[in-house]
TIGUTI-67084 format. One record per residue: residue number from 1; residue in three letters; x, y, z of N, C-alpha, C in turn. Coordinates in steps of 0.02 Angstrom, whole numbers. Layout:
N
{atom NUM,'Ala',{X,Y,Z},{X,Y,Z},{X,Y,Z}}
...
***
This chain:
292
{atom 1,'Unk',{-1247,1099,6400},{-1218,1112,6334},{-1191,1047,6305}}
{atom 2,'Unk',{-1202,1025,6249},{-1183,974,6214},{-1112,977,6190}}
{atom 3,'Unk',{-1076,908,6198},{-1012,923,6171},{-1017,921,6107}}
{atom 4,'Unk',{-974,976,6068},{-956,982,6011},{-893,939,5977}}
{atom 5,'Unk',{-938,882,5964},{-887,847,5939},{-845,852,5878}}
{atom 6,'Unk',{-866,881,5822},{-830,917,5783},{-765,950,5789}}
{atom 7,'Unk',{-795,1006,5837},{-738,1054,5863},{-686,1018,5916}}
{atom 8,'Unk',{-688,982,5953},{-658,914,5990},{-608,879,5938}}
{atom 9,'Unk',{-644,865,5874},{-583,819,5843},{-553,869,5806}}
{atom 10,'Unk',{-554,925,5793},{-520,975,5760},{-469,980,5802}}
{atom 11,'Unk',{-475,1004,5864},{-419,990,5922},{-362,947,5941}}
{atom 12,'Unk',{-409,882,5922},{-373,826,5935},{-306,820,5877}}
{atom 13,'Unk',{-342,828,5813},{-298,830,5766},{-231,875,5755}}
{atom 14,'Unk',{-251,928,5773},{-216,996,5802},{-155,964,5839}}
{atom 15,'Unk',{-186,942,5896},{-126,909,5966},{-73,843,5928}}
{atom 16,'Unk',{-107,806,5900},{-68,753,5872},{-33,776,5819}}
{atom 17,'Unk',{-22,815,5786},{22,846,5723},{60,901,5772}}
{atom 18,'Unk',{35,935,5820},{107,985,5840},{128,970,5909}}
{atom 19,'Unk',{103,918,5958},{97,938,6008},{185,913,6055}}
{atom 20,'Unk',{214,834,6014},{284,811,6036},{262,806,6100}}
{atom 21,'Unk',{308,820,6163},{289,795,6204},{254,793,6246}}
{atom 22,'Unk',{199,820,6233},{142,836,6266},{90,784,6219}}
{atom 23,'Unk',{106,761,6188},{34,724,6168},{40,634,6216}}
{atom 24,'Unk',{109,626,6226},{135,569,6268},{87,565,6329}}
{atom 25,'Unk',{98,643,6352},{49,631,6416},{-18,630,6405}}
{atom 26,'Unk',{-48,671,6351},{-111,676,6357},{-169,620,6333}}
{atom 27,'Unk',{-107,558,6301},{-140,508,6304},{-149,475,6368}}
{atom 28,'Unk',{-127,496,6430},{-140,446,6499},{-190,470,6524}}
{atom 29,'Unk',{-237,512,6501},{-295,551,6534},{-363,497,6523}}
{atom 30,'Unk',{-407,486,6568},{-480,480,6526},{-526,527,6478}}
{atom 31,'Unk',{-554,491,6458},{-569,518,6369},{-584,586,6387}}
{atom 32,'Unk',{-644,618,6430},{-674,661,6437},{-623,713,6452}}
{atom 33,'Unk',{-591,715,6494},{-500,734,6503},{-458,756,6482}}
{atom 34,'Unk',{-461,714,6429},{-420,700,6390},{-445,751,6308}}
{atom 35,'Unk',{-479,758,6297},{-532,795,6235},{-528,875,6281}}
{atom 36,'Unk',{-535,885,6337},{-530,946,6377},{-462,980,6363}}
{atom 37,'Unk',{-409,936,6379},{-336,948,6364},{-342,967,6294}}
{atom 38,'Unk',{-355,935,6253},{-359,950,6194},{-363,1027,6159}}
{atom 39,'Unk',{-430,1045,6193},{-467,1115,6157},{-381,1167,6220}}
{atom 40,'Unk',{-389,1134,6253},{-355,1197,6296},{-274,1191,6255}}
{atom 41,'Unk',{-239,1131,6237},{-162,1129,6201},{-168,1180,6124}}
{atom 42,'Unk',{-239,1162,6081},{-251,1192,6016},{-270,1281,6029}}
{atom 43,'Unk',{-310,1294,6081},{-289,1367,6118},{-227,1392,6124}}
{atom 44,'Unk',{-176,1365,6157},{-95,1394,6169},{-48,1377,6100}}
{atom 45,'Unk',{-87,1318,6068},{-29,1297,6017},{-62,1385,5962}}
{atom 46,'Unk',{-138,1389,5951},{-124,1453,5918},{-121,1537,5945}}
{atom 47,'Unk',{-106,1525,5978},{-69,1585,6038},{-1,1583,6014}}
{atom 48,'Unk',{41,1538,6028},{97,1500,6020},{120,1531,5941}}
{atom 49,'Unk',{91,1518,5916},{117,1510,5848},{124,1579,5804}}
{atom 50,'Unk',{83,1626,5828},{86,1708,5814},{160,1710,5836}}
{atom 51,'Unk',{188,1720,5897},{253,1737,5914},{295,1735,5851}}
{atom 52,'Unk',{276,1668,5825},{328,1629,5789},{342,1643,5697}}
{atom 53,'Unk',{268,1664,5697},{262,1685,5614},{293,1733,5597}}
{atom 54,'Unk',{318,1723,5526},{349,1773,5476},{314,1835,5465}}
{atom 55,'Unk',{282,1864,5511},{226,1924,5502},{246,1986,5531}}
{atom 56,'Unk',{232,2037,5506},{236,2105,5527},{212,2108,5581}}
{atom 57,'Unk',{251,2145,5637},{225,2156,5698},{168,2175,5715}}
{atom 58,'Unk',{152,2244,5672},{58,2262,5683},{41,2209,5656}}
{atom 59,'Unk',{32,2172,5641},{-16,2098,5608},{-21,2045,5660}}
{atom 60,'Unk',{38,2030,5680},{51,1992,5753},{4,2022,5797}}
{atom 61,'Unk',{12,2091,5808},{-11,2129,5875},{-118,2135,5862}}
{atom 62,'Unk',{-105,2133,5800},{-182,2140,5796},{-210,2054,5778}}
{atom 63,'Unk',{-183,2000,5789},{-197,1936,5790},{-201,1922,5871}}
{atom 64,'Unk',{-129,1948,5911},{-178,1931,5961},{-221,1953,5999}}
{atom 65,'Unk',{-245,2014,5969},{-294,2073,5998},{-359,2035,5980}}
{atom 66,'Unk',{-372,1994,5916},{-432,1965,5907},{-437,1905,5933}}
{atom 67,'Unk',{-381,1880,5946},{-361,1806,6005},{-435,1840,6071}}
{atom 68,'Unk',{-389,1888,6096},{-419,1903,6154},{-492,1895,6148}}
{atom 69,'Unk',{-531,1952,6096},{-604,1959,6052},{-615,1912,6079}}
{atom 70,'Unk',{-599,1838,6029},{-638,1777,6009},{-636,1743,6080}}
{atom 71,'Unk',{-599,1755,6132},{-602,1707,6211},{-662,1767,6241}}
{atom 72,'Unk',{-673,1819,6246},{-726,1863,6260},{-776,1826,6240}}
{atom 73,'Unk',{-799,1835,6159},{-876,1784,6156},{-868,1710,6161}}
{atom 74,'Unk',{-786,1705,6177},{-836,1604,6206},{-844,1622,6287}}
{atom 75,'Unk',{-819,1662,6319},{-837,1664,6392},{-914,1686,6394}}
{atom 76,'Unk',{-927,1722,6332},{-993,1747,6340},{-1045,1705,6293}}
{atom 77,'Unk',{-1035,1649,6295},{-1090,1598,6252},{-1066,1600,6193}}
{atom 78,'Unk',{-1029,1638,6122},{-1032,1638,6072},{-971,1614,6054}}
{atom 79,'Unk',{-954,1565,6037},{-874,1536,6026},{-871,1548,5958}}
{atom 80,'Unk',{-830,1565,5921},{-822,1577,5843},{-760,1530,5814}}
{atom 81,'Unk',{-780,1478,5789},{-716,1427,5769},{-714,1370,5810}}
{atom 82,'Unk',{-674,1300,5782},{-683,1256,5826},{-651,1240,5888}}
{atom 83,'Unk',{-589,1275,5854},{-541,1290,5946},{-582,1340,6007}}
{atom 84,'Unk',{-608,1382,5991},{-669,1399,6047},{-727,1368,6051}}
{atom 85,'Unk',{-739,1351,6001},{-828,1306,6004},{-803,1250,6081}}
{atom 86,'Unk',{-739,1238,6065},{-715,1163,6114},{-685,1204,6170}}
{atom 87,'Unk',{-645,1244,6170},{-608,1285,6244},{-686,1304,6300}}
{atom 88,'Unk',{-734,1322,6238},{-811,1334,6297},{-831,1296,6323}}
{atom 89,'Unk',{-837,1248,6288},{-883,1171,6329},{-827,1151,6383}}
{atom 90,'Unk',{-731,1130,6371},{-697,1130,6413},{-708,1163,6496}}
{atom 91,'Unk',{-701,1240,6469},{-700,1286,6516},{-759,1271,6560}}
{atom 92,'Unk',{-835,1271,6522},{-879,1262,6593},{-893,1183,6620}}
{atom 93,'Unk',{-840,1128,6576},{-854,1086,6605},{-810,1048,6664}}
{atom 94,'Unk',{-734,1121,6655},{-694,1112,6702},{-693,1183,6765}}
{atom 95,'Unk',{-713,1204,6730},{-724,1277,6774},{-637,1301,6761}}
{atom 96,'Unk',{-637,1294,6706},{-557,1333,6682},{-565,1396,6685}}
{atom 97,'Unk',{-523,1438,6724},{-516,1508,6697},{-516,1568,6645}}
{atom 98,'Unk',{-565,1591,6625},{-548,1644,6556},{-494,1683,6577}}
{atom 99,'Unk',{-489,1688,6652},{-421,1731,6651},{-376,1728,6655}}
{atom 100,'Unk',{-355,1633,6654},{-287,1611,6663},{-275,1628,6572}}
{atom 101,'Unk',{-333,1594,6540},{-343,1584,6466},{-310,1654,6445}}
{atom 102,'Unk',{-334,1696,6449},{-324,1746,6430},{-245,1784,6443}}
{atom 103,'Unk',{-214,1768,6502},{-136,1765,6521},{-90,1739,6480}}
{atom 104,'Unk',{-93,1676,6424},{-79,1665,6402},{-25,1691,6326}}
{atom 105,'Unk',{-121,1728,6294},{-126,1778,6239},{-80,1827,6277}}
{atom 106,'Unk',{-58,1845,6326},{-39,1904,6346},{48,1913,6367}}
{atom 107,'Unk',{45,1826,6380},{123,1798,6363},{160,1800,6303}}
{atom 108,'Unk',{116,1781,6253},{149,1780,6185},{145,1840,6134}}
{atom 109,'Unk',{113,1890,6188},{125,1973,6168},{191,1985,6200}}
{atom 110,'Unk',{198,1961,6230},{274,1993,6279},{333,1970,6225}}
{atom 111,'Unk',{337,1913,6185},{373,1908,6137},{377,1947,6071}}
{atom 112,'Unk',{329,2004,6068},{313,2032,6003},{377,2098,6011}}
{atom 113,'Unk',{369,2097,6078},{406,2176,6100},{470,2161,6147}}
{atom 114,'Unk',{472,2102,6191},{523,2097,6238},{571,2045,6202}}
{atom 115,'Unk',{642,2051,6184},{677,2005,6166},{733,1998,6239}}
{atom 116,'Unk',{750,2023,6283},{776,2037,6353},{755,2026,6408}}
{atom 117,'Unk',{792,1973,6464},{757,2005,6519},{823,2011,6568}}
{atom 118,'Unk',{819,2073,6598},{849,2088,6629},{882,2022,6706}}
{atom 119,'Unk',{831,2021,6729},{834,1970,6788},{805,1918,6767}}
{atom 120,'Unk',{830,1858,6831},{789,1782,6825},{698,1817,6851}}
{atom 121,'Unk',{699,1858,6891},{612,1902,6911},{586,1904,6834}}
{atom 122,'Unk',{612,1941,6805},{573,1971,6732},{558,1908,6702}}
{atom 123,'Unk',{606,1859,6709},{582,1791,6640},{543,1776,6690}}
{atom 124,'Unk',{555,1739,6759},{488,1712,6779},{404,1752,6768}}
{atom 125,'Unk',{436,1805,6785},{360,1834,6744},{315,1827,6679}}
{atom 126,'Unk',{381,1806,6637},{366,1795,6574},{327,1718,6564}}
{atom 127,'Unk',{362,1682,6611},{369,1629,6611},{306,1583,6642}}
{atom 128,'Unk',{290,1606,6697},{194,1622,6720},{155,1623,6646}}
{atom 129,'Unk',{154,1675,6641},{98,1675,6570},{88,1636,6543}}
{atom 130,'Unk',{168,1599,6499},{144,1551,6433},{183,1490,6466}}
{atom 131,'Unk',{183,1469,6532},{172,1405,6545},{152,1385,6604}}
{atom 132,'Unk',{162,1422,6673},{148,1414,6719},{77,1430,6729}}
{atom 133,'Unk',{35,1456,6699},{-46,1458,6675},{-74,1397,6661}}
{atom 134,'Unk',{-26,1385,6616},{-63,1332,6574},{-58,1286,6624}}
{atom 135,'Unk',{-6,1267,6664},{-20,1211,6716},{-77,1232,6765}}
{atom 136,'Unk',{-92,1288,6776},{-163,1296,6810},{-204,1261,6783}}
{atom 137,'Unk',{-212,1281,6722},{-277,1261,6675},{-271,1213,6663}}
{atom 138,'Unk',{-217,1172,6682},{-199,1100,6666},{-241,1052,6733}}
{atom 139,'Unk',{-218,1074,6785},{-243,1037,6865},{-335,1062,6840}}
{atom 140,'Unk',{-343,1107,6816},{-429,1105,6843},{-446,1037,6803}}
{atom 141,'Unk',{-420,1043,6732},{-441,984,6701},{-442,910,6739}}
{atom 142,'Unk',{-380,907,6778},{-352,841,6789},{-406,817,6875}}
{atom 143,'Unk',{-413,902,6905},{-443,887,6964},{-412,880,7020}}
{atom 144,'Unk',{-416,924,7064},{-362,936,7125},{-419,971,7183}}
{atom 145,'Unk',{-400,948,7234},{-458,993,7291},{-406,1013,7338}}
{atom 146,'Unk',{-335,1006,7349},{-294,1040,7392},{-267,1112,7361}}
{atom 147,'Unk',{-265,1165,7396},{-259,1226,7356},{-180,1228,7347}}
{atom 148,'Unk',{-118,1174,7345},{-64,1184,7365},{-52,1160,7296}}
{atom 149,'Unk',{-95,1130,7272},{-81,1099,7194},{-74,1158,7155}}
{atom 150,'Unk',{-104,1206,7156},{-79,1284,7119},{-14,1303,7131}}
{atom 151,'Unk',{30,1309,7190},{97,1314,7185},{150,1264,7151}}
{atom 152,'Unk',{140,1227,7147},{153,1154,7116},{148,1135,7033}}
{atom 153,'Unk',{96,1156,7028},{89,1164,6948},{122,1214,6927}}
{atom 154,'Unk',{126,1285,6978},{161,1350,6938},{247,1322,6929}}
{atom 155,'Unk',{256,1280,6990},{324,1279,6983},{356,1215,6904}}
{atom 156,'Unk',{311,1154,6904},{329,1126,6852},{341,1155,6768}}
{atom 157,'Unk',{267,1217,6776},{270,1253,6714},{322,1290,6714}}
{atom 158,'Unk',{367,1314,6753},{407,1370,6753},{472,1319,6740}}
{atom 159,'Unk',{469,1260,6770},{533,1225,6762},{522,1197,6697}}
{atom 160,'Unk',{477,1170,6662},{487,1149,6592},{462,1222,6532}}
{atom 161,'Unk',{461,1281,6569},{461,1343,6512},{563,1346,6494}}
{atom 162,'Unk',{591,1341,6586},{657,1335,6591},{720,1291,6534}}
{atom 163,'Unk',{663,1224,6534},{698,1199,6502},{690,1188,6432}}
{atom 164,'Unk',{627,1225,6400},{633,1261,6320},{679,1299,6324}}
{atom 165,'Unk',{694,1354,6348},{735,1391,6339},{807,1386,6342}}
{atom 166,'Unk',{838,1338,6369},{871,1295,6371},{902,1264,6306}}
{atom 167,'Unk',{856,1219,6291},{851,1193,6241},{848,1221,6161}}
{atom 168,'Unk',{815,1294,6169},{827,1322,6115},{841,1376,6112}}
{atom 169,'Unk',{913,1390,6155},{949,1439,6138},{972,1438,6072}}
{atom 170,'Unk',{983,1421,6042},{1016,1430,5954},{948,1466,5926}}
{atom 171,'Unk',{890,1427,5920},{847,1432,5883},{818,1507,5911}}
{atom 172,'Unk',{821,1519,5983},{782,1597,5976},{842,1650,5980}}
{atom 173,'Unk',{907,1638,5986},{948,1668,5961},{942,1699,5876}}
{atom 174,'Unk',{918,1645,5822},{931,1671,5769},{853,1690,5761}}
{atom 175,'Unk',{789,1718,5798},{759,1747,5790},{782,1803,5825}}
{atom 176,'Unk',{838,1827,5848},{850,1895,5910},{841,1882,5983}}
{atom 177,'Unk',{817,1845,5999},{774,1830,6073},{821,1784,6110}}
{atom 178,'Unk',{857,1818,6171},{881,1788,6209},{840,1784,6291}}
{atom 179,'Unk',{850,1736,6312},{798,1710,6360},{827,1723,6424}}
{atom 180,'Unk',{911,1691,6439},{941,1686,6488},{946,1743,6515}}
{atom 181,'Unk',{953,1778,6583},{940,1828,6601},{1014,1875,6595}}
{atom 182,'Unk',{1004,1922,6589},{1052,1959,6568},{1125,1974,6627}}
{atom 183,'Unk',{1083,1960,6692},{1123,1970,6752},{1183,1896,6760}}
{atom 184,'Unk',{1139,1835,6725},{1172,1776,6750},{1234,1771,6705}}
{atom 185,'Unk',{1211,1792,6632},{1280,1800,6590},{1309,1853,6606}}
{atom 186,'Unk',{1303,1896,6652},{1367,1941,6664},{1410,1914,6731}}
{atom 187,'Unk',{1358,1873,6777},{1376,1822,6815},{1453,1798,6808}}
{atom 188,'Unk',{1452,1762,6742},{1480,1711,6712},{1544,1751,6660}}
{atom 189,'Unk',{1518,1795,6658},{1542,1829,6603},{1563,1800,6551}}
{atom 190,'Unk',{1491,1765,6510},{1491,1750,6430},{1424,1831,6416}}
{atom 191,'Unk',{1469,1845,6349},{1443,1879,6325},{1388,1862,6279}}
{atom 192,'Unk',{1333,1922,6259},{1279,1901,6210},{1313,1904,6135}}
{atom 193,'Unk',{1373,1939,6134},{1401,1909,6033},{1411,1847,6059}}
{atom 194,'Unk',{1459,1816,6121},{1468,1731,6110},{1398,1699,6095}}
{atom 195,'Unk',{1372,1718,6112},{1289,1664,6121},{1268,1665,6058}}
{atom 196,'Unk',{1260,1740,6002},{1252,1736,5960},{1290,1702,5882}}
{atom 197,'Unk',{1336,1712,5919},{1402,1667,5887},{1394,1595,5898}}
{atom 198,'Unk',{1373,1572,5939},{1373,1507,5968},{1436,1478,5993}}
{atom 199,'Unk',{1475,1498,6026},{1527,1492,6065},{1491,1465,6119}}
{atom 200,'Unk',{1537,1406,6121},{1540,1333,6178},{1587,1378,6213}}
{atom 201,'Unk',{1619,1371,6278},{1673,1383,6308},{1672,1352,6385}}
{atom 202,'Unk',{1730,1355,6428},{1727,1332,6467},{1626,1404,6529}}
{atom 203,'Unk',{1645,1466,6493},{1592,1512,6528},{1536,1508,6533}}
{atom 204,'Unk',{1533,1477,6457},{1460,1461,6449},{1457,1397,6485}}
{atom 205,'Unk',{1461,1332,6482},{1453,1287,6517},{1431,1310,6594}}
{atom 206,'Unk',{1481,1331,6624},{1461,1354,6684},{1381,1396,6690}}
{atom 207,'Unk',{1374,1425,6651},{1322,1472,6649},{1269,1423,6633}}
{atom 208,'Unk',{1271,1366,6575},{1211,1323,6564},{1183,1279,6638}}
{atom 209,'Unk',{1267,1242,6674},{1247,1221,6727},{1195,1246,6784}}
{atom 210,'Unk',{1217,1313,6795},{1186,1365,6823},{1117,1359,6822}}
{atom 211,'Unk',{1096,1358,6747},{1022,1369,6756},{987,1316,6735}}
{atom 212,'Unk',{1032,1252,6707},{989,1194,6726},{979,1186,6806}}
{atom 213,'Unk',{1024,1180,6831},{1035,1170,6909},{971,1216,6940}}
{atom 214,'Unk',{942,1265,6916},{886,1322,6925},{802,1263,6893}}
{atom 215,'Unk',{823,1250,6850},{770,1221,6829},{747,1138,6848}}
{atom 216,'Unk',{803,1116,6890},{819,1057,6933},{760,1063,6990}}
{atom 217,'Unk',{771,1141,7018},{764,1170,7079},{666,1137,7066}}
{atom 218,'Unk',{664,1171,7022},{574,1186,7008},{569,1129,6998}}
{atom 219,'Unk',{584,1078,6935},{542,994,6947},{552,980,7010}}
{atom 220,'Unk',{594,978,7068},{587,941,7137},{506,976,7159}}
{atom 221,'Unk',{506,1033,7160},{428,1060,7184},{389,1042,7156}}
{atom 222,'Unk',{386,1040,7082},{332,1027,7024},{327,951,7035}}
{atom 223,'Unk',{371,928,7064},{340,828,7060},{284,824,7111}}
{atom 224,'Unk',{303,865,7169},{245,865,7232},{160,883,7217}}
{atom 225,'Unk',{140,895,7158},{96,909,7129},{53,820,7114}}
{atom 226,'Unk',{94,776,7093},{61,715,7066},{22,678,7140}}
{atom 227,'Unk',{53,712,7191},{14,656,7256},{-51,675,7258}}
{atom 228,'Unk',{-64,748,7234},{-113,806,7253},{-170,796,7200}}
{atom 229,'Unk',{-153,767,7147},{-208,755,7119},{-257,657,7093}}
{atom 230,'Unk',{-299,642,7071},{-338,626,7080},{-286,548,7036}}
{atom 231,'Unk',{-300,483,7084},{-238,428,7047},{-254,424,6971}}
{atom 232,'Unk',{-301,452,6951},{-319,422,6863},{-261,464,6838}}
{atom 233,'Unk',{-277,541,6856},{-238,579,6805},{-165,607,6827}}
{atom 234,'Unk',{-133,543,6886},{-74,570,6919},{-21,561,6845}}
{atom 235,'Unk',{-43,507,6811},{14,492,6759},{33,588,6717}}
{atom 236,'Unk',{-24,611,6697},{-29,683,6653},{37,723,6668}}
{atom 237,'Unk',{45,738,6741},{104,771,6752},{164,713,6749}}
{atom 238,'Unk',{160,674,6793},{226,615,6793},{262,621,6719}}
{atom 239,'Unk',{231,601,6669},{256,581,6609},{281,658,6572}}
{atom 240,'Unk',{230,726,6558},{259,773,6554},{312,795,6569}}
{atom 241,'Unk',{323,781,6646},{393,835,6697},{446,765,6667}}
{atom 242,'Unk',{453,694,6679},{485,644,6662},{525,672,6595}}
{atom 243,'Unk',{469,680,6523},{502,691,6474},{536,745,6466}}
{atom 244,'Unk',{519,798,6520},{557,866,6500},{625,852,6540}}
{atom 245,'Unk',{625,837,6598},{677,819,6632},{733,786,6601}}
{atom 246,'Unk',{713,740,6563},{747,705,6529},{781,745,6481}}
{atom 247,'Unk',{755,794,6450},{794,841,6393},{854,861,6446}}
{atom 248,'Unk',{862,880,6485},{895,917,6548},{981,878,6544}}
{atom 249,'Unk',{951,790,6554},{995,760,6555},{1029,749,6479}}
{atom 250,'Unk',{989,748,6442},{1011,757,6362},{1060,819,6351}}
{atom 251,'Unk',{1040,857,6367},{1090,935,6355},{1143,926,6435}}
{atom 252,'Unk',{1139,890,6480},{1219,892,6491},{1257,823,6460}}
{atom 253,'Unk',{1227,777,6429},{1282,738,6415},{1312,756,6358}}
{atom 254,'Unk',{1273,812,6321},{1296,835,6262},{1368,904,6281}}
{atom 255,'Unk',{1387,910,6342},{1412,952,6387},{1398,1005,6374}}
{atom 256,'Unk',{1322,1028,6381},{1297,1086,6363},{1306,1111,6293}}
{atom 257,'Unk',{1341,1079,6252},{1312,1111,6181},{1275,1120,6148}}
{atom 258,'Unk',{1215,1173,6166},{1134,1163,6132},{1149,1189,6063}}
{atom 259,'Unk',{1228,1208,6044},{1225,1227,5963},{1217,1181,5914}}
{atom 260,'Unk',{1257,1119,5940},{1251,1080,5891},{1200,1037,5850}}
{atom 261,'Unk',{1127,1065,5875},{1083,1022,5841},{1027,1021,5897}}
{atom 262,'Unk',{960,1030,5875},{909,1013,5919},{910,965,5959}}
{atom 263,'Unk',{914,970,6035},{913,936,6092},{836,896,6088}}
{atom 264,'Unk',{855,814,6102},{765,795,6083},{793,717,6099}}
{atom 265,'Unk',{713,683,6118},{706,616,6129},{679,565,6079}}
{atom 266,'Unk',{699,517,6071},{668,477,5988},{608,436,6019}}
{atom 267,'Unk',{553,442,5958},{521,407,5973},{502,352,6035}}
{atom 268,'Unk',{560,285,6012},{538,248,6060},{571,284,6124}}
{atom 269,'Unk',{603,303,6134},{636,339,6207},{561,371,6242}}
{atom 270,'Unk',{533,416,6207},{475,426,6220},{413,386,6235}}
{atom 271,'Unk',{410,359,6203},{334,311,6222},{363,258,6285}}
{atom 272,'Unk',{433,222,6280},{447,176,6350},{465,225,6404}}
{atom 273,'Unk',{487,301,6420},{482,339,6473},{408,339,6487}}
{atom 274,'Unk',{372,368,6447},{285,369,6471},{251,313,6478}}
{atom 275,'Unk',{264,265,6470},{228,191,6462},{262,168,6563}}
{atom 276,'Unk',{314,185,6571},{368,172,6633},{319,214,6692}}
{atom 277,'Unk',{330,282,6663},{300,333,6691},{242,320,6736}}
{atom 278,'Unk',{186,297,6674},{128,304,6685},{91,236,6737}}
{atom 279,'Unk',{132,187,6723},{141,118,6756},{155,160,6819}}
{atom 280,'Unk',{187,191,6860},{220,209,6912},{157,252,6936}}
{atom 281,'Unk',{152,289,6911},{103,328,6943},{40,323,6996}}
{atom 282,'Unk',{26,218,6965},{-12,196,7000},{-1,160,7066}}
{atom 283,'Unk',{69,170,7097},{104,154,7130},{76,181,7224}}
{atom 284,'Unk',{80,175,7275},{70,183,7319},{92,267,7343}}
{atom 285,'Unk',{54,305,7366},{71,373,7360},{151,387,7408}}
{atom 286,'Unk',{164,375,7421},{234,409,7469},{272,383,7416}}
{atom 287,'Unk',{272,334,7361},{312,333,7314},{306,363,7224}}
{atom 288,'Unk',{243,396,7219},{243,438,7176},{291,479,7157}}
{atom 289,'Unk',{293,535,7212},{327,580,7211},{384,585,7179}}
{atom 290,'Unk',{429,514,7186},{480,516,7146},{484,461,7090}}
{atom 291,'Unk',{407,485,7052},{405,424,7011},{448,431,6925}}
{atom 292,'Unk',{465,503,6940},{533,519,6865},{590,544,6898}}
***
């Protein structure tokens, strides 16, 4: 099958206008790689973005019902659009999953209907779908032959789904959607009017520590993933988990106040972490591991 280069730079364009910190890494890939990442980021970014629209729920619910459709005929030869024309050629040229693919669409249904989760179990579940997948679909691209790199990737995706959520407690607060599990704030006992209120307090703090300290847990596992795969594309994760990590440390020096303003890295902060990053990566393997 010929690459569709068309549908490739539709992607590309896609990734460089929404992608923030994910486009940092996906420049350390080789080209072929790197264009793969592509069709698969412009896949989740419009998955992604239903959750998010100003749209009536049956409209949502029947967008991603044709999500699903349109990954059916690219698994079955007929891609319709350029984000599938490119996720097909991807898929059989990485042997990506239609059924991780498809987990995805099925994550960002769980936001149409679930604004709660009871336990830290329920979000990780949630949390699998629309990111810990995608790091599946991420390693086939990048290339891994130890089967331990699948636990490894689930855990980085789960620790940087952790630390969106994190990060934008305000923002899915004033869509309704609280992330943190319902058991840990009773833990703590901050209530959901404080959260919605945006009340700092000494409770909440404790409670943010809590589950950064949770999402601490997962990058230590999720770094063990970069030895496991292939030295070109060790930088892909390094620089990813690096920049998210880094938000981590951003929201405690701010002493956990994610009200006051989007938690985020500037420009150059960004490109000299990944430029650091990616330099490291090429480093002797027993020192990878702790190359962020």
């Amino acid at each position: 099958m010929p690459a569709p280069v068309e549908a490739y730079e539709h992607c590309r364009r896609v990734t460089k206008e929404a992608a923030g910190n994910f486009y940092y890494a996906f420049i350390t890939l080789p080209r072929r790689r790197r264009r793969a990442m592509y069709a698969a980021y412009a896949y989740c970014r419009l998955c992604d973005d239903l959750a998010d629209d100003d749209l009536p729920l049956p409209q949502k619910a029947r967008q991603i019902q044709e999500i699903g459709e349109r990954l059916l005929e690219a698994k079955n030869g007929r891609p319709q659009g350029p984000v599938f024309e490119a996720l097909a050629h991807a898929a059989a040229e990485y042997e990506i999953s239609f059924d991780d693919l498809a987990e995805v669409a099925k994550g960002v249904e769980m936001d149409l209907t679930v604004s709660r989760y009871r336990t830290f179990e329920d979000l990780a579940a949630y949390c699998y779908r629309v990111a810990s997948v995608v790091g599946l679909i991420c390693i086939r691209i990048c290339g891994y032959n130890d089967p331990r790199a699948r636990e490894y990737a689930i855990d980085l995706g789960l620790a940087m789904q952790l630390t969106n959520i994190l990060r934008d407690v305000r923002e899915d607060a004033e869509r309704g959607r609280i992330y943190i599990p319902q058991e840990d704030m009773e833990r703590f006992n901050y209530s959901e009017e404080e959260l919605m209120a945006g009340t700092v307090n000494d409770r909440f703090r404790e409670l943010m520590a809590f589950e950064l300290a949770r999402a601490r847990e997962h990058f230590t596992s999720g770094k063990r993933l970069i030895t496991l795969l292939p030295v070109r594309t060790r930088a892909f994760p390094a620089v990813l988990g690096g920049l998210y990590e880094r938000l981590l440390d951003r929201i405690e020096s701010r002493r956990y106040n994610v009200f006051a303003g989007r938690v985020g890295l500037t420009t150059r902060e960004k490109i000299a972490l990944a430029v650091r990053l990616w330099i490291q990566s090429y480093v002797p393997m027993e020192r990878v591991a702790t190359a962020w």
